[in-house]
C-alpha positions in Angstrom: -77.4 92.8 24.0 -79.7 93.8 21.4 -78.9 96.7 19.0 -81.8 98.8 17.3 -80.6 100.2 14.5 -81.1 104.1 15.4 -78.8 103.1 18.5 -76.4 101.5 16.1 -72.3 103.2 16.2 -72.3 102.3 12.9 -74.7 103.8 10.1 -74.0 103.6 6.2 -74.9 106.6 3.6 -74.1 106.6 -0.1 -72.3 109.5 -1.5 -70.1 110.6 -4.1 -66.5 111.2 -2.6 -63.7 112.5 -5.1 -60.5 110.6 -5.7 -57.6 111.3 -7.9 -57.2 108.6 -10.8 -53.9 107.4 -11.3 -53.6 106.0 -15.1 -50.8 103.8 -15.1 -49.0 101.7 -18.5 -47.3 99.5 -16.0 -47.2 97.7 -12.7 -43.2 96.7 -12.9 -42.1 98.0 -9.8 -39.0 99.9 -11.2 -40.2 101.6 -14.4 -43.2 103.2 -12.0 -40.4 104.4 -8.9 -38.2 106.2 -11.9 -41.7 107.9 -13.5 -42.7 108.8 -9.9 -39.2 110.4 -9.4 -39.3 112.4 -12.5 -43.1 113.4 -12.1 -43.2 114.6 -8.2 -39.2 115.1 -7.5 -39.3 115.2 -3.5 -42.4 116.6 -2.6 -45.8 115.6 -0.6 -47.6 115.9 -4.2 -50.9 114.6 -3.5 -51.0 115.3 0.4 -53.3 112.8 1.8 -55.6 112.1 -1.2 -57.3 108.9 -1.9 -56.3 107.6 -4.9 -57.5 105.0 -7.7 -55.1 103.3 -10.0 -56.7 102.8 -13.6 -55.1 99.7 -15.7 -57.3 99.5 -18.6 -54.2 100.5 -20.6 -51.6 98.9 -18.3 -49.0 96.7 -19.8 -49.8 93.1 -18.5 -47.1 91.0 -16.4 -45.0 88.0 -17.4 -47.1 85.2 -16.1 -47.0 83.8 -13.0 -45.6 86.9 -11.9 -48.3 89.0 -9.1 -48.3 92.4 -8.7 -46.2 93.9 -5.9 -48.9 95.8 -4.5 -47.5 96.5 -1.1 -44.8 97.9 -2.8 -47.3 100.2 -5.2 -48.9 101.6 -2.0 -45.6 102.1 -0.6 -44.4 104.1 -3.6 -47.6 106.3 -4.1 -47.7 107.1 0.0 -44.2 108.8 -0.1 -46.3 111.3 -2.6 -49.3 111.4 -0.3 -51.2 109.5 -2.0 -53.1 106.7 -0.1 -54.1 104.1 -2.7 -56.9 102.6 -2.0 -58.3 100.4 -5.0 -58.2 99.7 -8.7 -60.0 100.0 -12.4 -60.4 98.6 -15.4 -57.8 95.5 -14.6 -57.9 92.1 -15.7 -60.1 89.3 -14.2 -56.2 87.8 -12.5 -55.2 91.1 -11.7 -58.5 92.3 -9.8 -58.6 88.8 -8.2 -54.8 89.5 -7.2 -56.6 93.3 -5.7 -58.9 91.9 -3.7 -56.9 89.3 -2.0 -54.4 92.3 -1.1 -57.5 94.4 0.5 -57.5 96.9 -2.2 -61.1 97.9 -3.7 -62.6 97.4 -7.1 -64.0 100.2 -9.0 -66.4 100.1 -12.5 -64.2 100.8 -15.6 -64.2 104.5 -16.1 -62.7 104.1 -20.0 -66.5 101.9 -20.7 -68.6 104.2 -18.4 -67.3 107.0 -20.4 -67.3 105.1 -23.5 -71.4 104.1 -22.8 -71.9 107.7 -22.6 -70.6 108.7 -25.5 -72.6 106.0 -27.3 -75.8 107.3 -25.5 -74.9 111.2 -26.3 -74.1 110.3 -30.1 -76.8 108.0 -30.9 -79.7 109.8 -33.0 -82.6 109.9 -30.8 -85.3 107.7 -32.5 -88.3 109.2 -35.3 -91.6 109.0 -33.3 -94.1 106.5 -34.6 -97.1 107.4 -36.8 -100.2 107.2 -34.9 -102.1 104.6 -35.7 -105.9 105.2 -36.4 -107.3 102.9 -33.6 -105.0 104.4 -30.8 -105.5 108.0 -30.0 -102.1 109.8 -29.5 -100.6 110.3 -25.8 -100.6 113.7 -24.8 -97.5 116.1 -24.6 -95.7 116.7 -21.2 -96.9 120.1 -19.8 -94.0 122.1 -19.3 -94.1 122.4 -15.8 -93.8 118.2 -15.8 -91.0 118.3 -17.9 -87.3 117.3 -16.2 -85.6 120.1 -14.7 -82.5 121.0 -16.3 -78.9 120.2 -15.2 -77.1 121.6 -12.3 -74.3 123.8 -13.3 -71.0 122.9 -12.4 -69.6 124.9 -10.1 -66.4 126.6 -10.0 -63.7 128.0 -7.4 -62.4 131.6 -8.1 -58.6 132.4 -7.0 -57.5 135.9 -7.3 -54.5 135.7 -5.3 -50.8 134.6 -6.6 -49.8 130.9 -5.9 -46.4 130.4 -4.5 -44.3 127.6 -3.8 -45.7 124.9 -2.1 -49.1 126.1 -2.2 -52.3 123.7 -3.5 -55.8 124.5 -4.6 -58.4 122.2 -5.6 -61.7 122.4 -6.7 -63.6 119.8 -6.3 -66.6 118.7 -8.4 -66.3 121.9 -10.3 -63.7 123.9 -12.2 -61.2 126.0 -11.3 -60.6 129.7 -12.4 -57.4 131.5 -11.8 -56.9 135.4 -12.2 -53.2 135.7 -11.0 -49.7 134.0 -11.8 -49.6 130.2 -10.5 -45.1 130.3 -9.4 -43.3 127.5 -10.2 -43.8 124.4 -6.8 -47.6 125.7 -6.7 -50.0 123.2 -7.7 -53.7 123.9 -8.9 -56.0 120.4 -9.0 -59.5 120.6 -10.6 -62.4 118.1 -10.9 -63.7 119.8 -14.8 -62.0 122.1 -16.1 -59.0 124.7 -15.1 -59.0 128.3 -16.7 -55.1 130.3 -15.9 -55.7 133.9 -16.7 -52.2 134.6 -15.9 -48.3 132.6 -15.8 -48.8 129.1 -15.6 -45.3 128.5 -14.4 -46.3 125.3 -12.1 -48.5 122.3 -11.9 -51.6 122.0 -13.1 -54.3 118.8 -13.0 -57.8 118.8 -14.1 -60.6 115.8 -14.6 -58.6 115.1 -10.8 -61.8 112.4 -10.8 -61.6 110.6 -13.9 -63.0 113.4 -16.0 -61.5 112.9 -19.7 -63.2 115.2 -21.2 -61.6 118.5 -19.3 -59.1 120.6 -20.4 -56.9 123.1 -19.6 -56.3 126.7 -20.7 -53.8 128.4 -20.1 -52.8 132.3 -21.6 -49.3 132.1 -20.6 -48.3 128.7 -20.5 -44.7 127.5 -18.7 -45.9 124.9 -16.8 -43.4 121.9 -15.1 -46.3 119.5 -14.9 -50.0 119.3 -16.7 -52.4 116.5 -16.4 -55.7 115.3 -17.4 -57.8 112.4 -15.7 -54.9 111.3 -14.8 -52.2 111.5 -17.9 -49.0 113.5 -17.1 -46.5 115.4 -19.5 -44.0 117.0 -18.0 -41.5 119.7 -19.0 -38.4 119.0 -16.9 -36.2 120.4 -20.1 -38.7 123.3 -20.9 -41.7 124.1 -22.6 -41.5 123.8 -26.6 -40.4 127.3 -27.5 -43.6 127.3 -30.5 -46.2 127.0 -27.2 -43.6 128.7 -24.0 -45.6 131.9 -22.9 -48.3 132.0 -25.3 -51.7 130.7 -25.0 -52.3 126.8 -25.1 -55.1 124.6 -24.5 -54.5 121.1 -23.3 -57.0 118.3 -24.0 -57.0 114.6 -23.6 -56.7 112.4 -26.3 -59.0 109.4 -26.0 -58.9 108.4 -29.6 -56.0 106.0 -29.9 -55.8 102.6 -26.8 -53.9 104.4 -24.8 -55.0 108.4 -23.7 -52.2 110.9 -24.6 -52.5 114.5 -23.6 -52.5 117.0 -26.7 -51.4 120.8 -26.3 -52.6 123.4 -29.0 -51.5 126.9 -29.0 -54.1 129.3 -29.2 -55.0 132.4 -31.2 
């Protein structure tokens, strides 16, 4: 039977979806089940989510040793997260990916790192016009490119309790009341807390580096940025517990490390 392609089940569409990066330092089995323990206790953290594990700064394996990634899945999907590919991983490592069914994604640290490149370079001094050509003519400004599209962002007025989850996606996230200790509040930019922080908070959700969070009263058990964690099982530091902190991600250094600074 012949098939026309309007008549087809099956029809493909590009899109953007969002999916949580995962920035692992290691694939040994055990050191990742204790840091899972410690960061998500016993709960459904991630609910469902699709996630990406980035490796650009992971620690490699003693050859000929393969990752266990049935195991890794296994592990991430008590937490809710469904794993469903890599980034940034060695040539034996992605190889080791693919034959395990798991996608392969572009390196987000050099995609970001190519844009920083193209926002800091100087943009070039225009060329004296020469006598024999005749200059080109400026761009009216109704021709010229349209500006960006602000980023949008999700307002929550309302306190979070326990086991509640928001999450903005492809935008930031503003919150006016108290975020309770077992709430969680997920952002793809930035996330602005305009009250108690006193649970978990996670922006650049999809890779973003370059968001941060703020926070006026900051307890939190659990920040995050594109993926890096700190946690705060034995208390905020008392110089930053209840007073206004920013957090930011530190890209300086080889490996990301998430930087808090207490605000005036």
């Amino acid at each position: 039977m012949t098939m026309n392609r309007e008549s087809s089940p099956i029809a493909f569409k590009g899109s953007t979806t969002a999916v949580i990066l995962i920035n692992l330092q290691t694939l040994c089995p055990q050191a990742l089940t204790e840091a899972a323990r410690a960061l998500f206790g016993d709960s459904n953290f991630f609910e469902g989510d699709a996630g990406v594990l980035n490796l650009a700064h992971s620690e490699p394996l003693p050859s000929p040793t393969e990752p266990d990634w049935q195991g890794i899945r296994a592990l991430f999907a008590q937490y809710g997260l469904q794993v469903i590919g890599i980034c940034g991983a060695t040539a034996e490592i992605t190889t080791s990916a693919r034959q395990f069914g798991l996608a392969v994604f572009p390196d987000v640290s050099a995609a970001d790192g190519d844009s920083a490149r193209q926002s800091a370079a100087p943009e070039p001094a225009p060329a004296a016009a020469s006598p024999s050509q005749p200059e080109l003519p400026q761009l009216a400004p109704e021709t010229a490119a349209p500006a960006a599209t602000p980023r949008r962002a999700l307002l929550i007025d309302r306190p979070l309790r326990s086991g509640q989850r928001v999450h903005a996606h492809d935008g930031d996230l503003i919150v006016t009341a108290i975020v309770n200790p077992g709430a969680e509040v997920i952002a793809d930019g930035n996330i602005h807390i305009y009250a108690p922080l006193r649970g978990r908070a996670l922006a650049g959700a999809s890779g973003d580096s370059q968001a941060r969070i703020f926070a006026v009263c900051f307890e939190a058990e659990l920040i995050a940025i594109a993926g890096s964690y700190l946690t705060f099982a034995n208390g905020v530091p008392p110089e930053l517990n209840k007073n206004p902190v920013q957090a930011s991600l530190d890209c300086a250094n080889s490996k990301p490390r998430l930087t808090l600074m207490k605000l005036d």
